[in-house]
Structures are given as structure tokens and as C-alpha cells.
DSSP file (Angstrom, degrees, kcal/mol; ACC not computed):
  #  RESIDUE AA STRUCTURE BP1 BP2  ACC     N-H-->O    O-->H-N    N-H-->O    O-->H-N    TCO  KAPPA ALPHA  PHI   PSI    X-CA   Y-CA   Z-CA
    1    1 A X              0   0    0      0, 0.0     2,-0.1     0, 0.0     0, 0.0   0.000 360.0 360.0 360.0  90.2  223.0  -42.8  -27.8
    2    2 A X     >  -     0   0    0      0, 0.0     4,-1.1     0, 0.0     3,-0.0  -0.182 360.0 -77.1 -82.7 160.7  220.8  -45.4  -25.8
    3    3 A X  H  > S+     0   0    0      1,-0.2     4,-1.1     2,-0.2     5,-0.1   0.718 124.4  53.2 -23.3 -45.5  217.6  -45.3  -24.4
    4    4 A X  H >> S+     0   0    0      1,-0.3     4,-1.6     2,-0.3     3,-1.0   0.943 107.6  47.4 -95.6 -45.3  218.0  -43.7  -21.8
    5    5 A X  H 3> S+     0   0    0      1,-0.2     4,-2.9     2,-0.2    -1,-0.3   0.854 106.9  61.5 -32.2 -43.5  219.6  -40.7  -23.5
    6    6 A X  H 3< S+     0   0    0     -4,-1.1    -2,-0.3     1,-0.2    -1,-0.2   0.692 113.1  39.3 -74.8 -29.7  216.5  -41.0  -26.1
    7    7 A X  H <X S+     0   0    0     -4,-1.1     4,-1.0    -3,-1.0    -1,-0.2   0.657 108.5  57.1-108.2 -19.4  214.1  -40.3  -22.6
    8    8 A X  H >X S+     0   0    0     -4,-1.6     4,-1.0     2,-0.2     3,-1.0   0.932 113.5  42.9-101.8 -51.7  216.5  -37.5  -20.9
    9    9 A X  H 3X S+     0   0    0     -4,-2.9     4,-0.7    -5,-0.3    -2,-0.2   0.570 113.8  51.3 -78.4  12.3  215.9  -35.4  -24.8
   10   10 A X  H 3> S+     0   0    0      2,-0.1     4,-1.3     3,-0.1    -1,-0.3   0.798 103.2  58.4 -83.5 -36.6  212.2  -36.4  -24.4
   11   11 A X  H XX S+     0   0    0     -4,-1.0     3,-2.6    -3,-1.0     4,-0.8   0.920 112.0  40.4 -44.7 -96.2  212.5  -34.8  -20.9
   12   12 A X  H >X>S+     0   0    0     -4,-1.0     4,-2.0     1,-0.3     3,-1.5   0.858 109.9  57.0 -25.5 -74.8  213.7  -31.3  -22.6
   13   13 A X  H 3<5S+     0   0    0     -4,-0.7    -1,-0.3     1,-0.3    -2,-0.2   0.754 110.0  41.7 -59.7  -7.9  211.4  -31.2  -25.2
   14   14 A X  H <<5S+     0   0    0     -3,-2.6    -1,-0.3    -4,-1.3    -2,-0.2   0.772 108.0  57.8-108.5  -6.8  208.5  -31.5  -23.2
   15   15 A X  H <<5S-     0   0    0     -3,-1.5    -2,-0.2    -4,-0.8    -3,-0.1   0.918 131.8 -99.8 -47.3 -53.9  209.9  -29.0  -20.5
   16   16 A X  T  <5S+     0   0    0     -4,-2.0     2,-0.3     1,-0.5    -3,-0.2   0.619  85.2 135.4 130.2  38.4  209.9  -26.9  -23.8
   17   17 A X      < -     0   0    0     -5,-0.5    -1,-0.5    -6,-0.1     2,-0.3  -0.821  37.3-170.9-127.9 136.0  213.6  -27.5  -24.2
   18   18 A X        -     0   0    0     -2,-0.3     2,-1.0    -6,-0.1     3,-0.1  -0.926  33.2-117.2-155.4 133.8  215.9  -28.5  -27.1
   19   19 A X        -     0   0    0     -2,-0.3     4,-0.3     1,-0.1     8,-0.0  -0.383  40.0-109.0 -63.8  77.5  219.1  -29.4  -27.0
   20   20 A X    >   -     0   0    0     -2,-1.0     3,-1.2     1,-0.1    -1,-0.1   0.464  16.1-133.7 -23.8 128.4  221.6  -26.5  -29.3
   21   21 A X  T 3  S+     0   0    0      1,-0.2    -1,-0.1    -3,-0.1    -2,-0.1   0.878 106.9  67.6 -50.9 -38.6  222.8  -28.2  -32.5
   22   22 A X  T 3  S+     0   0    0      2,-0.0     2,-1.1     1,-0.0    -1,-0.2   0.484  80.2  99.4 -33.8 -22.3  226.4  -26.2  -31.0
   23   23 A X    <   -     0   0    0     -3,-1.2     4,-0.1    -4,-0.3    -4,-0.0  -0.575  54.1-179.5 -86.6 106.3  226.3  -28.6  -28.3
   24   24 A X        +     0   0    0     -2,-1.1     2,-0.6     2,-0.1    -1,-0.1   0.714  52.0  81.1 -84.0 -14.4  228.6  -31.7  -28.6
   25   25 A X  S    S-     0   0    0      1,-0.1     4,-0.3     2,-0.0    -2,-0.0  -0.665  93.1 -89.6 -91.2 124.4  228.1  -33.9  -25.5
   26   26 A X    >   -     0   0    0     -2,-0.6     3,-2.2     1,-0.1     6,-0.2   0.093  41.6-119.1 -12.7 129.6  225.2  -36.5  -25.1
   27   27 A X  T 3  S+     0   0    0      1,-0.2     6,-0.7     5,-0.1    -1,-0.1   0.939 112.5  67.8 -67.6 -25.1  222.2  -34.5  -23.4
   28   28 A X  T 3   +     0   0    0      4,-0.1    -1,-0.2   -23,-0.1     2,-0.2   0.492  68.9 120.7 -74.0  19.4  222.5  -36.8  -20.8
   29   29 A X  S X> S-     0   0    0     -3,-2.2     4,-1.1    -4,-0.3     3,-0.5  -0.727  81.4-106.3 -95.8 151.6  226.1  -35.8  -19.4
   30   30 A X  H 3> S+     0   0    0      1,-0.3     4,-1.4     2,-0.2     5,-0.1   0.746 119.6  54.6 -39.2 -63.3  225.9  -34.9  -15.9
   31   31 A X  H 3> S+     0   0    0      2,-0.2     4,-1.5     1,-0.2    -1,-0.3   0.731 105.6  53.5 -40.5 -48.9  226.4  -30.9  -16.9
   32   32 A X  H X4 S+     0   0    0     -3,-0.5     3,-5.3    -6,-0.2     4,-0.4   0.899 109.1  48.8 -28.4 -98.1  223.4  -31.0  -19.3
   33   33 A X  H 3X S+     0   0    0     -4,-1.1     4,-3.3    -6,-0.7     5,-0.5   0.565 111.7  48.6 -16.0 -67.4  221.1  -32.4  -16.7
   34   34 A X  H 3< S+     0   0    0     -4,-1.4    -1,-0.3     2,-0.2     4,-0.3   0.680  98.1  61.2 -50.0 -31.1  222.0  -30.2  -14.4
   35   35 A X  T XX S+     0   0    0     -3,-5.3     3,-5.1    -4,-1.5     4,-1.3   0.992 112.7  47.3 -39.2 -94.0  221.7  -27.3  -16.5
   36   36 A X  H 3> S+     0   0    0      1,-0.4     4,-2.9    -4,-0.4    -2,-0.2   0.628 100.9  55.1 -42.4 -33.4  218.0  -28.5  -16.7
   37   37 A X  H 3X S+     0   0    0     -4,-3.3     4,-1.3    -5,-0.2    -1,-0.4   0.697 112.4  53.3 -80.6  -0.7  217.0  -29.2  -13.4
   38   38 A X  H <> S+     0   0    0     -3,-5.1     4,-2.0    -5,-0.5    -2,-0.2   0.952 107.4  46.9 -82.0 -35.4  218.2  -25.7  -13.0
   39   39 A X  H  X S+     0   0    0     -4,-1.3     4,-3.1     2,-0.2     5,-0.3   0.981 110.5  49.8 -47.6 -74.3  216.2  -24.4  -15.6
   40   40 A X  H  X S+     0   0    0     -4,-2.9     4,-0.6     2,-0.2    -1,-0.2   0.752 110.3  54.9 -36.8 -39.5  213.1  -26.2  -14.3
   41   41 A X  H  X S+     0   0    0     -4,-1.3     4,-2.3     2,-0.1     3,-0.4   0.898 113.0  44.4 -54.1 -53.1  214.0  -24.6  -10.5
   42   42 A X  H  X S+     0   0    0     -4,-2.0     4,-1.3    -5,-0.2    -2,-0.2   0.865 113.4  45.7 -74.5 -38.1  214.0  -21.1  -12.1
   43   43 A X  H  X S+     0   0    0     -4,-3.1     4,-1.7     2,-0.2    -1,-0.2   0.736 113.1  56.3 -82.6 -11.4  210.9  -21.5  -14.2
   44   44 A X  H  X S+     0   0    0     -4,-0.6     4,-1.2    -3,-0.4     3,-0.3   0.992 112.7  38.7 -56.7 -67.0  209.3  -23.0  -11.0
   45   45 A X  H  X S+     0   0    0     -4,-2.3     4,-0.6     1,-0.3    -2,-0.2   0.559 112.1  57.2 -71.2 -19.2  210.0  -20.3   -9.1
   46   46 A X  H  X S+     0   0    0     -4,-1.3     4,-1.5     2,-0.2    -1,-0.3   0.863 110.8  44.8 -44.9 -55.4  209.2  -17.7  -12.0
   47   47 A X  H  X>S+     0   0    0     -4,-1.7     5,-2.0    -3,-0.3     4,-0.8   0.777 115.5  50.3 -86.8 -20.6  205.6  -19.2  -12.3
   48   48 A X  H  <5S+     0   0    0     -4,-1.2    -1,-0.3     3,-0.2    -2,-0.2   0.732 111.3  47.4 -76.3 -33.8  205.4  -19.1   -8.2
   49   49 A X  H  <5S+     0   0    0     -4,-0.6    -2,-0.2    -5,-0.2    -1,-0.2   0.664 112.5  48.5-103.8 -12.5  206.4  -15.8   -8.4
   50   50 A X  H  <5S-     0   0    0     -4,-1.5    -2,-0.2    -3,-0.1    -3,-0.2   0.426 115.1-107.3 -48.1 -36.8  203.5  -14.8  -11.6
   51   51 A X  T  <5S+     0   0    0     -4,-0.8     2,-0.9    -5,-0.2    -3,-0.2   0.718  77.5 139.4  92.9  22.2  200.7  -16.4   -9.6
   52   52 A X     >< +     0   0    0     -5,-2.0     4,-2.8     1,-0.2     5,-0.4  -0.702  20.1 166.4-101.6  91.0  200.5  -19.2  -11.8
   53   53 A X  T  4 S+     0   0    0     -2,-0.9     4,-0.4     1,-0.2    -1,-0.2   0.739  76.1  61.7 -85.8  -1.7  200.1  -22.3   -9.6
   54   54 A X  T  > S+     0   0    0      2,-0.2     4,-2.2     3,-0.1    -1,-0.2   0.955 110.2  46.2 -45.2 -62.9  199.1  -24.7  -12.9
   55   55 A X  H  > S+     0   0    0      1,-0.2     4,-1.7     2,-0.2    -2,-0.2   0.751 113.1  47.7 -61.1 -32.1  202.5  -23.8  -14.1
   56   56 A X  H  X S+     0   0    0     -4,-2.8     4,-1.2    -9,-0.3     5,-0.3   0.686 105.3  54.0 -88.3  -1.6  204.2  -24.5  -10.8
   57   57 A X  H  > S+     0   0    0     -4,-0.4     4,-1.4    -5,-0.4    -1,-0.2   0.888 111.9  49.6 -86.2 -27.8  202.7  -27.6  -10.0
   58   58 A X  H  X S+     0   0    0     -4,-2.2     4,-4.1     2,-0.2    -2,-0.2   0.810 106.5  53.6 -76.8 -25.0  204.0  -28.8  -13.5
   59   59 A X  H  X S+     0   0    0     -4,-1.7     4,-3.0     2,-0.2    -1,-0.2   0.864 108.1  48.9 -61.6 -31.0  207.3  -27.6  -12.9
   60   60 A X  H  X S+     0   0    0     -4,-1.2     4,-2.8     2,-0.3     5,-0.3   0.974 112.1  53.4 -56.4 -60.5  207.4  -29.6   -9.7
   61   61 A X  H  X S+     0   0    0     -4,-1.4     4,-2.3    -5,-0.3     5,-0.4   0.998 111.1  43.0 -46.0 -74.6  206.2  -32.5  -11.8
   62   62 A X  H  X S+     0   0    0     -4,-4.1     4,-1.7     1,-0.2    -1,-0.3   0.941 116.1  49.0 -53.2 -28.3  208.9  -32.2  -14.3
   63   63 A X  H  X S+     0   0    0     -4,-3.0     4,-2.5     2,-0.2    -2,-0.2   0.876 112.0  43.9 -90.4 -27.6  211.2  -31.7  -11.9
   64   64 A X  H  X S+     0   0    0     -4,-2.8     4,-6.1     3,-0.1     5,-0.2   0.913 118.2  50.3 -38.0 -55.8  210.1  -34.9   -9.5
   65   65 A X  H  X S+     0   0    0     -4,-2.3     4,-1.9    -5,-0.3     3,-0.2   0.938 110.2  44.7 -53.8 -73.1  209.9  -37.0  -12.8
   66   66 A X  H  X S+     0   0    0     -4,-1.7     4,-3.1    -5,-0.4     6,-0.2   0.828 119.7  47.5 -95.7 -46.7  213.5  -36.0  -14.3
   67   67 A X  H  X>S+     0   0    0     -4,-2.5     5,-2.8    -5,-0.2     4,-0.8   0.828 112.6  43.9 -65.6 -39.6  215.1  -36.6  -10.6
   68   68 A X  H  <5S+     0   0    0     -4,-6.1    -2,-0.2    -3,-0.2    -1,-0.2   0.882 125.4  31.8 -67.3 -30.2  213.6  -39.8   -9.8
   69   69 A X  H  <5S+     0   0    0     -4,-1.9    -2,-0.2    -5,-0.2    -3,-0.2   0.783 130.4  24.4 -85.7 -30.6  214.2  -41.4  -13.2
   70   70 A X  H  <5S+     0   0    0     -4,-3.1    -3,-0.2    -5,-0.2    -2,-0.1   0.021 131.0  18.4-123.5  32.1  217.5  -39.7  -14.2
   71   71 A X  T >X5S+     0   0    0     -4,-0.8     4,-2.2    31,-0.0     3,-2.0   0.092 110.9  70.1-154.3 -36.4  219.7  -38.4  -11.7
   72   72 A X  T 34<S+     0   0    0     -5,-2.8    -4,-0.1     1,-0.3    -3,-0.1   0.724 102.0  50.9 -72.5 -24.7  218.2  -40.4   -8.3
   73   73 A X  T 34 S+     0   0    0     -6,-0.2    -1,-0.3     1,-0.1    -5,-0.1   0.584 129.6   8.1 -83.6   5.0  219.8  -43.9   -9.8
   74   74 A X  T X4 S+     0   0    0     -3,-2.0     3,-0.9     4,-0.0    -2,-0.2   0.584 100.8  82.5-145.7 -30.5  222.8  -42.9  -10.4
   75   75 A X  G >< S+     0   0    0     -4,-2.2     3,-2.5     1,-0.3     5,-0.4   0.939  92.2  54.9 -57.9 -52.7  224.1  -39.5   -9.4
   76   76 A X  G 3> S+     0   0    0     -5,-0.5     4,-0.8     1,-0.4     3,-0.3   0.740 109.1  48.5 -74.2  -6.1  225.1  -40.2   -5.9
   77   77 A X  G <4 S+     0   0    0     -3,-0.9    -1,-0.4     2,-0.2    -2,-0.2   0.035 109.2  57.4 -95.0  24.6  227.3  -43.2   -6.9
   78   78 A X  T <4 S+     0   0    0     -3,-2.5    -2,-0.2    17,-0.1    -1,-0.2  -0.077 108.7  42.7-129.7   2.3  228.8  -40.9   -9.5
   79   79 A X  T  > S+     0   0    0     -3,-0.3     4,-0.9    -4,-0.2     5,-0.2   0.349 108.2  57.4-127.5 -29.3  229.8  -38.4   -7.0
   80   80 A X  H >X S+     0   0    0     -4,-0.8     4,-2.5    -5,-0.4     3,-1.1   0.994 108.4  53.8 -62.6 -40.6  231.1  -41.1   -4.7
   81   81 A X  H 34 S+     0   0    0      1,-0.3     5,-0.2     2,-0.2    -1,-0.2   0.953 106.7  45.1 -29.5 -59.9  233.3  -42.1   -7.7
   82   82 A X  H 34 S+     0   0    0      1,-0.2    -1,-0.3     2,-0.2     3,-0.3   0.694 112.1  55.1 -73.2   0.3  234.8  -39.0   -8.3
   83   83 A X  H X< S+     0   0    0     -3,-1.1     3,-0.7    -4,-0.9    -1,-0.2   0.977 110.7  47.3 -91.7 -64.8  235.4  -38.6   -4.3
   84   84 A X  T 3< S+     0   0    0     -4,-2.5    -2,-0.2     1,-0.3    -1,-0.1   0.092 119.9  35.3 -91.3  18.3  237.3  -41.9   -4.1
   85   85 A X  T 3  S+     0   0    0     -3,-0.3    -1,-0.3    -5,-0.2     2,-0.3   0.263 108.9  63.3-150.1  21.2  239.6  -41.3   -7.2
   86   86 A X    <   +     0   0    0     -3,-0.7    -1,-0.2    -4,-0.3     6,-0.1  -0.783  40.9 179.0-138.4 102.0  240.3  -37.7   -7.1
   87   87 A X        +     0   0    0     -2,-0.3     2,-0.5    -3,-0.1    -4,-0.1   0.348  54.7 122.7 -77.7  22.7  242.4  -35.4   -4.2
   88   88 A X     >  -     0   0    0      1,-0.2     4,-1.0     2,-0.1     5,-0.1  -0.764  64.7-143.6 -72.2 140.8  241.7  -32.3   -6.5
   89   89 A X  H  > S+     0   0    0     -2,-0.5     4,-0.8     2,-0.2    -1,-0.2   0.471  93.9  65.9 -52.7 -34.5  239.9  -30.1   -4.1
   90   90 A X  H  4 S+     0   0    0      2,-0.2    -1,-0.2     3,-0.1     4,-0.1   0.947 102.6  33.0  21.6-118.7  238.1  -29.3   -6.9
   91   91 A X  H  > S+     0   0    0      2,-0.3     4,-1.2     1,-0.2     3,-0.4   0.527 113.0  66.7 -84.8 -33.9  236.4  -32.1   -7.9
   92   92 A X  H  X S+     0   0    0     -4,-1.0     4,-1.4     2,-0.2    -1,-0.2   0.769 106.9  38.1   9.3 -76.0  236.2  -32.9   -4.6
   93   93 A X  H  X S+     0   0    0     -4,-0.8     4,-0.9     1,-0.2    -2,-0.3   0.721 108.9  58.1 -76.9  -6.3  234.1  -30.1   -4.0
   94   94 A X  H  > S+     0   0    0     -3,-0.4     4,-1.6     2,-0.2    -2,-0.2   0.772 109.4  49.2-102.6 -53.5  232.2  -30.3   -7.1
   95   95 A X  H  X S+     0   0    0     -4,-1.2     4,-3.1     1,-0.3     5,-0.3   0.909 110.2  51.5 -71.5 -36.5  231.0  -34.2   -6.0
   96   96 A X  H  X S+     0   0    0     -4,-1.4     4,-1.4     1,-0.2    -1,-0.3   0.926 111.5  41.8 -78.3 -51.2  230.1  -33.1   -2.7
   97   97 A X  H  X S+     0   0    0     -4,-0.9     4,-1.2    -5,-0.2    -1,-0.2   0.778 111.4  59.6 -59.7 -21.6  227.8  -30.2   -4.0
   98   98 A X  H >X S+     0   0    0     -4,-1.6     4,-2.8     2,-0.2     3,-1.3   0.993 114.2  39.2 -62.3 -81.8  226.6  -32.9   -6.8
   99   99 A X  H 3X S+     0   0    0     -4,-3.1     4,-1.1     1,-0.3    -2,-0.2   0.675 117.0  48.1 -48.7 -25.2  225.4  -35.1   -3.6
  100  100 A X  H 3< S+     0   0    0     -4,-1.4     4,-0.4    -5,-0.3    -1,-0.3   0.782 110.1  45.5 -94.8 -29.4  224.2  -32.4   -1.6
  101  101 A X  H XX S+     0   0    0     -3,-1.3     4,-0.7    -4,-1.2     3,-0.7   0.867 112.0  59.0 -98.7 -52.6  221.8  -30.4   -4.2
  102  102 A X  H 3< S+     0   0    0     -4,-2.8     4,-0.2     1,-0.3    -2,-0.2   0.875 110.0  44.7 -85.5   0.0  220.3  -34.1   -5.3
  103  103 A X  T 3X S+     0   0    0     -4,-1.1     4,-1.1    -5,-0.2    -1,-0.3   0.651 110.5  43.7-128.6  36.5  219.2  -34.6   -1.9
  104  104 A X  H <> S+     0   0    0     -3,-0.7     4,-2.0    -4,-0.4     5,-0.5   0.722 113.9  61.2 -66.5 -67.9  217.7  -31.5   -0.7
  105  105 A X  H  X S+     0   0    0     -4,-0.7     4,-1.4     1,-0.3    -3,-0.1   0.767 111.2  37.6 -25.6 -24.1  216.1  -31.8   -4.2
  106  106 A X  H  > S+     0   0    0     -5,-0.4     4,-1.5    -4,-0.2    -1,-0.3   0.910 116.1  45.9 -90.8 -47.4  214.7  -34.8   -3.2
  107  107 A X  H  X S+     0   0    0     -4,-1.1     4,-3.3     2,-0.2    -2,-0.2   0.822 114.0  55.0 -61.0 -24.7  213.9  -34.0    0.3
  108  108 A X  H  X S+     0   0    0     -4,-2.0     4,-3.3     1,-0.2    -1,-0.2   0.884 113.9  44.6 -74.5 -55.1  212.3  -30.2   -1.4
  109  109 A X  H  < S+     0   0    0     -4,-1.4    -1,-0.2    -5,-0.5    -2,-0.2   0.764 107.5  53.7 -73.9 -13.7  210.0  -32.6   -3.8
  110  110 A X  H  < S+     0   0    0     -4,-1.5    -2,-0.2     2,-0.2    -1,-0.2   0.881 110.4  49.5 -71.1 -50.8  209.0  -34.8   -1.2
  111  111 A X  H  < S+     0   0    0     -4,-3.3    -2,-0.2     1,-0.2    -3,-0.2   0.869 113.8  42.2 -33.4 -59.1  207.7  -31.6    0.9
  112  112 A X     <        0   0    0     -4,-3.3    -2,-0.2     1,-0.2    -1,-0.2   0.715 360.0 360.0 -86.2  -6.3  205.7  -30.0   -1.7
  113  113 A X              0   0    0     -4,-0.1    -1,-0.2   -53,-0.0    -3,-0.1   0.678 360.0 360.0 -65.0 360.0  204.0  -33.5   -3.1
């Protein structure tokens, strides 16, 4: 449990997020994370869909922030991995959606900045 782990559960808790005591994996495995930026997408689009455009401009925020610092150094060389050591079709597909959702996400935050 590194730094960087220590910033991904600062991440949650100031989304308004805490990590289930049930939960056995680092918050920083891939699933987590993703879990969150989904979470953060949904509440975006909650608070867009309330009238609250305070709330959605902070969801944007968390969700720029979490992508550039934690999933935009690493992800897409973590899905090339699994592409180049796996024929599972699968996992295969799984890497390829991995790569594909973080950039739109990127291209999506770049738009609305």
C-alpha cells in the first residue's frame, strides 16, 4: 500500500466515497477504479439531469483529476499487456474496451473543459 494507493483512497473520500471494509483488493486495482470513474459518470449525469451545474462541474473535475493522475499513466499499457499475453477472447475484449472507454474519457473531458 504505496503512495499512490494512499491518493487513489484520498480520491474516494473526497468524491464522498469509502472503500467497504468487505472489500479485499487494494482500492487501486484496475476494477476499483473503474467502479469509480463510473460512479463519478453517473453522479455527473445525475446532477446534469437535477439542474445542478455546481455539482456537475465538480464531477467533471473529479473525474479529469482521477483520469489524468491515475488511470492516463498507466492504463493503456496495461491493456496492451493483457492483449499481448492473452488469446482468451475474453480478456481480449475486456483490454480493448479498457483502452477504448479511457480515451473517449479523455477526449469527453477535454470537450467539456
Amino acid at each position: 500500500m504505496g503512495p499512490s494507493t494512499a491518493e487513489v483512497r484520498r480520491a474516494y473520500l473526497t468524491a464522498g466515497l469509502d472503500v467497504s471494509k468487505d472489500y479485499t483488493d487494494l482500492p487501486d486495482h484496475i476494477a476499483a477504479e473503474m467502479e469509480f470513474m463510473h460512479f463519478l459518470c453517473g453522479e455527473e449525469s445525475r446532477f446534469e439531469r437535477e439542474g445542478n451545474p455546481q455539482e456537475v462541474a465538480r464531477m467533471r473535475s473529479l473525474q479529469e483529476e482521477f483520469h489524468k493522475h491515475h488511470l492516463e499513466p498507466w492504463v493503456a499499457n496495461f491493456a496492451d499487456c493483457i492483449l499481448r499475453s492473452t488469446t482468451s477472447p475474453f480478456y481480449q475484449a475486456a483490454a480493448n474496451l479498457l483502452k477504448q472507454f479511457a480515451k473517449r474519457e479523455a477526449d469527453y473531458l477535454a470537450e467539456a473543459a
